[in-house]
C-alpha positions in Angstrom: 3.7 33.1 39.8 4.8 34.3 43.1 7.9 36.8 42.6 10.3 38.2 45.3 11.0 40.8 43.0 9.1 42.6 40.4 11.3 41.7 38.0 12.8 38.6 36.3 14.7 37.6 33.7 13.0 34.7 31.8 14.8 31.8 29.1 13.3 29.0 27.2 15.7 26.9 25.7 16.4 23.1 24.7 19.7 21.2 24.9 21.5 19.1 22.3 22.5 16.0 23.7 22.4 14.6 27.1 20.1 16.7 29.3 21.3 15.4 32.7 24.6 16.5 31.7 23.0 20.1 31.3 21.0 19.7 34.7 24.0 18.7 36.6 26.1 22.1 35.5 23.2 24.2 35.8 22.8 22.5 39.5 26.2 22.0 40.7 27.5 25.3 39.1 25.3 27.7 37.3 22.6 28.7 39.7 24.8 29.5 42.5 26.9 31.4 40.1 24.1 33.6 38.8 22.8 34.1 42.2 25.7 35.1 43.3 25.3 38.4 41.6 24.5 41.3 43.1 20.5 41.6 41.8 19.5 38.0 41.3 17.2 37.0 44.0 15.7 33.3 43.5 16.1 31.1 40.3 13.8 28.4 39.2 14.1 25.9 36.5 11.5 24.0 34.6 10.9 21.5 32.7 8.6 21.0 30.0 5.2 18.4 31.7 4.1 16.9 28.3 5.5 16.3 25.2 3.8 18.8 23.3 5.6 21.7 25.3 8.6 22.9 23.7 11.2 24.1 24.5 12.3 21.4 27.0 13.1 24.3 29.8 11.9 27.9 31.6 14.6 29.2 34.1 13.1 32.3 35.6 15.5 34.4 37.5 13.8 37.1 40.0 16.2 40.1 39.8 15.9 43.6 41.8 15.0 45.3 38.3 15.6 45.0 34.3 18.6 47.8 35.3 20.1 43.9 36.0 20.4 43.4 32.3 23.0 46.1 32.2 25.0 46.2 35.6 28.4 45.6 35.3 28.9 43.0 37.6 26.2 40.7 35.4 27.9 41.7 32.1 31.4 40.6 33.8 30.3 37.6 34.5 28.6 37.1 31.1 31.5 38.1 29.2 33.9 35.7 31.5 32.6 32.1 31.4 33.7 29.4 33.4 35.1 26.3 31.2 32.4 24.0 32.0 29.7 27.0 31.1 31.7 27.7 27.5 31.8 23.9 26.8 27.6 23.7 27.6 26.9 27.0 25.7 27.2 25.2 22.1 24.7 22.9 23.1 21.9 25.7 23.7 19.0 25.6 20.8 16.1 28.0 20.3 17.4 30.2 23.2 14.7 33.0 23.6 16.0 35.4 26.9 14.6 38.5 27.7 14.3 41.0 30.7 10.8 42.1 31.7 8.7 43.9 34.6 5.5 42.7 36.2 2.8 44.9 35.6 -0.3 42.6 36.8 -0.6 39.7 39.4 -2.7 37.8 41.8 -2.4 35.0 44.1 0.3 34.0 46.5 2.7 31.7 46.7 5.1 29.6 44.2 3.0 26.2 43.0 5.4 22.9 41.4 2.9 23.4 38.3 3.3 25.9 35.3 1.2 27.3 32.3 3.4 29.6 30.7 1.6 31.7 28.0 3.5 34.3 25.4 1.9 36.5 23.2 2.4 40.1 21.8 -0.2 42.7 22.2 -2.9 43.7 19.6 -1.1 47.4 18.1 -2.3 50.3 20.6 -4.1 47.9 23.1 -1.2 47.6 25.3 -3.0 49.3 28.6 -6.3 47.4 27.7 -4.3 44.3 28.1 -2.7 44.9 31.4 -6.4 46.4 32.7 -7.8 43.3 31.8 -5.7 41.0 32.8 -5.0 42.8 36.2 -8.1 43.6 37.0 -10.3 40.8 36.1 -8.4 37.5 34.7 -6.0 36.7 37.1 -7.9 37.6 40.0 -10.3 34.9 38.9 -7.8 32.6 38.3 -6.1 33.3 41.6 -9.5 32.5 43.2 -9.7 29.1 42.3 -9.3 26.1 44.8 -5.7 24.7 43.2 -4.3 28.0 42.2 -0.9 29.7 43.6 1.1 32.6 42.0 0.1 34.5 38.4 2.3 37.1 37.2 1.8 38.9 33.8 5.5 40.2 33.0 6.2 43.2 29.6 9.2 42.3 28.2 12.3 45.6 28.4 14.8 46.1 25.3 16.9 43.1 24.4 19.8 42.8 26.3 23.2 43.4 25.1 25.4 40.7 23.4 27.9 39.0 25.7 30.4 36.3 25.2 28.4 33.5 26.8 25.7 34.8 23.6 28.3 34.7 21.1 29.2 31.3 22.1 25.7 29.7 21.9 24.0 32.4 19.2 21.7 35.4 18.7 19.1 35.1 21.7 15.2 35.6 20.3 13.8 38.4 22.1 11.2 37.7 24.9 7.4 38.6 24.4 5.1 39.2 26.7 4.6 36.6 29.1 1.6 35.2 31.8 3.6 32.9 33.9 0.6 31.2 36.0 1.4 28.6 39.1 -0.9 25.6 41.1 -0.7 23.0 43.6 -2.5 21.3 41.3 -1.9 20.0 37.2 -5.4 19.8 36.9 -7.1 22.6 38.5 -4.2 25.1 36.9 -5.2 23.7 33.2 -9.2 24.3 33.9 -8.4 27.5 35.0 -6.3 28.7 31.9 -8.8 27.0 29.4 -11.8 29.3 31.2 -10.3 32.7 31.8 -7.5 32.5 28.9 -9.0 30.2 26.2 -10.7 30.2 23.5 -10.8 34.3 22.2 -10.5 35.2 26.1 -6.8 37.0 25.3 -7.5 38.3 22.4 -10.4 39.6 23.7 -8.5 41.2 26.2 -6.1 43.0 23.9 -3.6 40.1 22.8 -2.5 39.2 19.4 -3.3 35.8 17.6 -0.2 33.3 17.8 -0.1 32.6 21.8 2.3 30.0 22.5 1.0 27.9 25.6 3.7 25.3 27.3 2.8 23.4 30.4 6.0 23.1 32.9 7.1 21.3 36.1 9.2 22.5 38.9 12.4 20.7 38.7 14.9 22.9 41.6 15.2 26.1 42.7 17.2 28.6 44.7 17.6 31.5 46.5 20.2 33.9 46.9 19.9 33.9 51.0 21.3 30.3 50.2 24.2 31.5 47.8 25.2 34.0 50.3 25.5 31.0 52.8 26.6 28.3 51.2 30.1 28.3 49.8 30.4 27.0 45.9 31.0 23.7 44.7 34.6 23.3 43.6 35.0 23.4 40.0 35.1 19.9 37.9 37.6 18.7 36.0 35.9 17.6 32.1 36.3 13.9 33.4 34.6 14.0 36.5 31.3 16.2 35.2 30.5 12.6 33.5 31.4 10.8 37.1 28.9 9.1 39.8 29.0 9.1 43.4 31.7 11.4 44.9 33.5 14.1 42.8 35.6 16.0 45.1 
C-alpha cells in the first residue's frame, strides 16, 4: 500500500444497524473532520470484498508519525465529539485501532483492491520478520503484473482512552499488519497465496493465527482537499435519514 506518510493509524470495525447511515456520517462529516487535524494526511475507507472477511471496514489514516496518537489537537478533538459522531459511536463493534510505523514496503501507487494480513511475530524473531519481508516478499509481490502498493506496518503502544472510546468501548490493540494493494482482485490474491501462504509467514518469523481479510476501496481523501474545501454544514438528527438536498 502506497503511503504519503510513514505512518498511519489503522481501525477495523463493523456497525450495528444500517451501514449507509454509518457511510454517510463518515462521508459527509468524519473524514473531513479528522483530516482536518494537523498530522492526518489522506484517509481511506474499505470495505470488506467477500463475505468471509470480517470486520465489515478498514479506514487507514496516513498521519505525519505515531507522535499523532498523542498531540493535543487529535486528543481535543477525540475528547469533544460532534452530536452526530456520539450518536454513531454506540453502534461501533469489534473496534480494533492502533498506531503503527512502516518498517518495510515495495511497489508504488494506491490499487482499489486490498489483502490485509495481521499477525504477531514469533518471540525474538521480530528483525527476521522485517528482513524477510523487506527484503524478499514484498519485492516479489510488488513485481507482479497486477500489483500496486505493500506496506508492512509494527504496531506503537495503545493509544490513550478518549471520550469518543468511552462512548463505543475498550478499542483491541492493533497487531502487526501487511496491508498489500492491486489493480487487479485476481492477480493481488495469486500473489498473497505464493509469497505469503501456506508456512511462507511463519517461515519468515510470524506467529500462527494470521487473520487474512480481502477489502475494496470504497472513498478516500486527502488533506490538500480539507484544507480547500470548506465543511459540510452540520445535520440536524432528521435530515441525516433525508434524500436529495439537505441544506
Amino acid at each position: 500500500m502506497a503511503f504519503c506518510t510513514e505512518a498511519a493509524m489503522v481501525l477495523y470495525y463493523d456497525i450495528a444497524g444500517d451501514t449507509a447511515d454509518h457511510d454517510d456520517w463518515h462521508t459527509y462529516e468524519h473524514m473531513h473532520e479528522r483530516l482536518s487535524v494537523p498530522g492526518f494526511m489522506r484517509a481511506s475507507r474499505w470495505v470488506a470484498a467477500d463475505a468471509a472477511t470480517a470486520p465489515r471496514y478498514l479506514v487507514v489514516y496516513e498521519v505525519t508519525g505515531t507522535d499523532i496518537a498523542t498531540a493535543p489537537a487529535y486528543l481535543e478533538r477525540l475528547n469533544n465529539p460532534t452530536p452526530w459522531t456520539s450518536a454513531m459511536m454506540p453502534r461501533f463493534r469489534g473496534m480494533v485501532r492502533g498506531f503503527a510505523a512502516a518498517t518495510a514496503g515495495a511497489g508504488f501507487g494506491l490499487g482499489c483492491a486490498a489483502v490485509s494480513l495481521r499477525f504477531a511475530p514469533q518471540p525474538g524473531r521480530e528483525q527476521a520478520l522485517i528482513d524477510s519481508l523487506g527484503r524478499d516478499i514484498l519485492p516479489a509481490m510488488a513485481s507482479r503484473r497486477g500489483m500496486a502498493g505493500l506496506r508492512l506496518l509494527r504496531p506503537a503502544p495503545p493509544p490513550p482512552m478518549t471520550r469518543e472510546q468511552a462512548i463505543r468501548g475498550a478499542d483491541a490493540p492493533l497487531a502487526w499488519l501487511l496491508l498489500a494493494t492491486a489493480y487487479d482482485a485476481g492477480a493481488l490474491q495469486d500473489a498473497v497465496a505464493d509469497h505469503c501462504g501456506g508456512a511462507a509467514l511463519k517461515q519468515a518469523g510470524a506467529a500462527p493465527g494470521i487473520a487474512a481479510g480481502r477489502y475494496s476501496l470504497h472513498y478516500t481523501a486527502s488533506a490538500p482537499e480539507a484544507a480547500r474545501i470548506s465543511p459540510n454544514p452540520p445535520l440536524r438528527p432528521d435530515l441525516r435519514q433525508a434524500a436529495g438536498v439537505r441544506r
